[in-house]
C-alpha positions in Angstrom: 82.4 -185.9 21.4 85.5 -183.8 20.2 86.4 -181.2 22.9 86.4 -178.1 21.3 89.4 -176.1 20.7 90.0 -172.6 22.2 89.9 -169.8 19.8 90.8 -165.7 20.6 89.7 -162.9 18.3 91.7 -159.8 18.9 89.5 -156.9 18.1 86.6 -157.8 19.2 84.8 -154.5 19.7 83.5 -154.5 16.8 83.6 -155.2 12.9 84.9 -158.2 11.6 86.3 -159.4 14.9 82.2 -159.5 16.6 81.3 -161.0 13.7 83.9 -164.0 14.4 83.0 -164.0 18.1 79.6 -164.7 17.5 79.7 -166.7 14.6 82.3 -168.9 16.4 81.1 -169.4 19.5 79.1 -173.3 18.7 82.4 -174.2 17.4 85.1 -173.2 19.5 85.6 -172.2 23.2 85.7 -168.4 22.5 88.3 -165.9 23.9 88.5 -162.0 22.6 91.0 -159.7 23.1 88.7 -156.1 23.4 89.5 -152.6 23.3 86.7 -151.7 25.2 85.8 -153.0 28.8 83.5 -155.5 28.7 81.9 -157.0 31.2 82.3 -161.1 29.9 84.9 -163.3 31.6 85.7 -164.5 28.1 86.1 -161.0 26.5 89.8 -159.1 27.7 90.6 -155.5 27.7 93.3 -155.0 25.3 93.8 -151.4 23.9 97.0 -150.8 21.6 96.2 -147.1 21.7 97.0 -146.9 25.5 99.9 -149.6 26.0 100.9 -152.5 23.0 102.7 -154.2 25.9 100.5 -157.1 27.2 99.9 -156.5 31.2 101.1 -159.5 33.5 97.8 -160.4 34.5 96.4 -161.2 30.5 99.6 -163.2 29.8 98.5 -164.9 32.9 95.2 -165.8 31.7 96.1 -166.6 28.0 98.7 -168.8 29.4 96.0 -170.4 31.4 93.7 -170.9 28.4 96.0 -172.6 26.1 95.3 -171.2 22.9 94.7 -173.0 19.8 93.9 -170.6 17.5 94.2 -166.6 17.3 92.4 -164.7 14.9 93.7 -161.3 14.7 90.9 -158.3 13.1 93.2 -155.7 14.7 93.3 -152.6 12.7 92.0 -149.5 10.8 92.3 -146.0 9.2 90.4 -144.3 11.9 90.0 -141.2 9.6 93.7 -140.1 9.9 93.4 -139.2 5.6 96.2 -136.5 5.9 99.0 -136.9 3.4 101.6 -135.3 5.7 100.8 -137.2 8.8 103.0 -136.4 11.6 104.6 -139.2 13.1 103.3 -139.9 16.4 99.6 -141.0 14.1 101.6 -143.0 11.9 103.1 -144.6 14.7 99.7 -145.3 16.8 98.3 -146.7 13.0 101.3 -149.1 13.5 100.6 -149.8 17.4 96.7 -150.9 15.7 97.1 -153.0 12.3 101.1 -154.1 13.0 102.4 -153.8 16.6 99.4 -155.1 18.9 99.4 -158.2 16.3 103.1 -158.8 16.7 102.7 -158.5 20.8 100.1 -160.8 21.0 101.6 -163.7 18.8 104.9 -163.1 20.7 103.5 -163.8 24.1 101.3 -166.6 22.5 104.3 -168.0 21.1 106.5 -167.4 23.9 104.4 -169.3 26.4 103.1 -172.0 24.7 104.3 -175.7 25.0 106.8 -176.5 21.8 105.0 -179.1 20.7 101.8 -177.7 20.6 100.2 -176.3 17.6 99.4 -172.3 17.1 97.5 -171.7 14.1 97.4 -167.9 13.2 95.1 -166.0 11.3 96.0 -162.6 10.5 93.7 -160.5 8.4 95.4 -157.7 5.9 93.5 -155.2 3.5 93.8 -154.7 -0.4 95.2 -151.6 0.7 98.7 -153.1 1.2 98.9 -153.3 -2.2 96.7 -151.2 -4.2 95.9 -147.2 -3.9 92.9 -147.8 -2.2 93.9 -145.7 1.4 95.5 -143.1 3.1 99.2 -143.6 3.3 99.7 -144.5 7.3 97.1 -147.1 6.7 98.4 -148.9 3.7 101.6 -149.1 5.0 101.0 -150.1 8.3 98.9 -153.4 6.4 101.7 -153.8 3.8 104.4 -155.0 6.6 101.5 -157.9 7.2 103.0 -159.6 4.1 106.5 -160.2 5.3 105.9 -160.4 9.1 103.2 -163.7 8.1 106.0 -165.0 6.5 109.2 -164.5 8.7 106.6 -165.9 11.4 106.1 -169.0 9.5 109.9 -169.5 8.6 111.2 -168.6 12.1 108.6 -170.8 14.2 108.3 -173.6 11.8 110.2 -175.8 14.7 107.9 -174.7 17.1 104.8 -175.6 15.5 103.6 -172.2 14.5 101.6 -171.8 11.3 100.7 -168.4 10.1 98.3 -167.5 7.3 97.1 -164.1 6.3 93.7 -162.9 4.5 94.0 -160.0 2.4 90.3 -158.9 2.2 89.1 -156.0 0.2 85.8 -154.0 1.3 83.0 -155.7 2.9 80.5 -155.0 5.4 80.5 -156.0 9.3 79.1 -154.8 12.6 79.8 -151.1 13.1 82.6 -151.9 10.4 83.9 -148.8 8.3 81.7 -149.9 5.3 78.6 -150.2 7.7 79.2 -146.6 8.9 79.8 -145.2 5.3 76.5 -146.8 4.3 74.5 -145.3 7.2 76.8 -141.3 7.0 77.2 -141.4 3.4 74.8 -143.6 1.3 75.4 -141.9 -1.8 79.2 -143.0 -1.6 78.5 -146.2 -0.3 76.3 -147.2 -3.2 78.8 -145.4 -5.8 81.8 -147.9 -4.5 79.2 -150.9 -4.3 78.5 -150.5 -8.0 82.0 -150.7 -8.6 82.6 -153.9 -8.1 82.6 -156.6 -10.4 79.3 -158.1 -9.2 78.0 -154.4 -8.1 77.6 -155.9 -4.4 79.7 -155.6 -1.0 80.7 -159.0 0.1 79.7 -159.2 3.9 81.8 -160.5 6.9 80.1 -164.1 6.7 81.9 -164.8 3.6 85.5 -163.9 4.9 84.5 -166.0 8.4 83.0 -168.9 6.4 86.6 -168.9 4.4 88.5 -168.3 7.9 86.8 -171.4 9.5 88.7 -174.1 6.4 91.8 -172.5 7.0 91.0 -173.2 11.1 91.5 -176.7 9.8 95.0 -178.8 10.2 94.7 -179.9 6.3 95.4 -175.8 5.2 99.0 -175.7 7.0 100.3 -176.2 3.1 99.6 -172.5 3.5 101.7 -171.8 6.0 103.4 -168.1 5.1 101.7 -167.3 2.9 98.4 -164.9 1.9 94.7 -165.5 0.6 93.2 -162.3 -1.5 89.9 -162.7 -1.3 89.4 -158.6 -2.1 86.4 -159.6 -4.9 88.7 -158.2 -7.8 88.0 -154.8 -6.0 91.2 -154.0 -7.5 89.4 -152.9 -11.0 87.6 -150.4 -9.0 88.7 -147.0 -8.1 89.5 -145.3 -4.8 86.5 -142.5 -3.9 
């Protein structure tokens, strides 16, 4: 039997990165990175809003592991909508969607053996290109698309292959289109019928997707990004 490889989600909590966590866990030896406590020796407390430095003690442990794979769901708006956002919010919308995710792979990186493979994941938003969000949050995703691929030019000799999703709206545990449906159904169903197909895609399509690029055969894509935002760009911004 193959020995399964060892996998970390950071941002578990909730959203898209529980939904990898569970969905993953016959396949891979499963490791999250979570911004609240939890009390599983697999599941790490990680919370960019406090510190984006990594604590000795977790780069102990991830050392430990050996990763094989990180998948990072990092990220959100959290409802900072204001068009003159003052710069300590922008910033901590950076330390969420950019900086935690640029920690994490350094120490990853850093510690690894040369030889051995690290195949990142990182997952973007439509909003780094399209209108579609406030401005922190769109520009904090936008520097996803050169960070993946600086990564992949500057760690090609260390066996480092980076690959970024650039989803558009879908729903997930106690994701942001899961709480709009339950706060706001009206809305909800107004940007559902938007889309080309007049339905949400759900986080078992993008983790279906996530799990070819998991294999060796997809390192063609090294640097480079996968929309898979549903044409959501021919709807509109509510």
């Amino acid at each position: 039997m193959k020995k399964k490889e060892n996998i970390l989600i950071n941002g578990c909590s909730r959203g898209l990165g529980y939904d990898f966590l569970k969905n993953l866990r016959s396949k891979f030896n499963v490791y999250g990175l979570s911004s609240i406590k939890k009390n599983n020796k697999n599941i790490f407390y990680y919370n960019p809003f406090e510190k984006i430095n990594l604590d000795n003690d977790l780069i102990k442990k991830l050392k430990k592991i050996n990763i094989n794979h990180v998948i990072h769901c990092s990220g959100g708006g959290f409802k900072k909508h204001n068009k003159f956002l003052d710069v300590n919010s922008l910033k901590s919308l950076f330390d969420v969607n950019f900086y935690s995710i640029y920690e994490v792979n350094r120490i990853l990186i850093k510690n690894k053996p040369k030889h051995k493979r690290l195949n990142i994941i990182m997952i973007g938003s439509i909003a780094a290109f399209e209108n579609k969000a406030s401005i922190g949050y769109s520009a904090a995703k936008s520097v996803l698309l050169n960070y993946n691929k600086n990564l992949a030019i500057n760690f090609s000799d260390h066996n480092v292959v980076s690959k970024l999703i650039i989803p558009g709206s879908f729903l997930s545990t106690r994701g942001s289109m899961e709480r709009l449906k339950k706060s706001n159904n009206k809305v909800f169903n107004k940007l559902e019928k938007l889309m080309p197909n007049s339905l949400m895609q759900k986080s078992k399509n993008i983790i279906k997707f996530s799990e070819i690029l998991l294999k060796k055969e997809t390192d063609l894509l090294n640097g480079t990004y996968v929309s898979l935002s549903n044409l959501e760009s021919k709807s509109i911004f509510l």
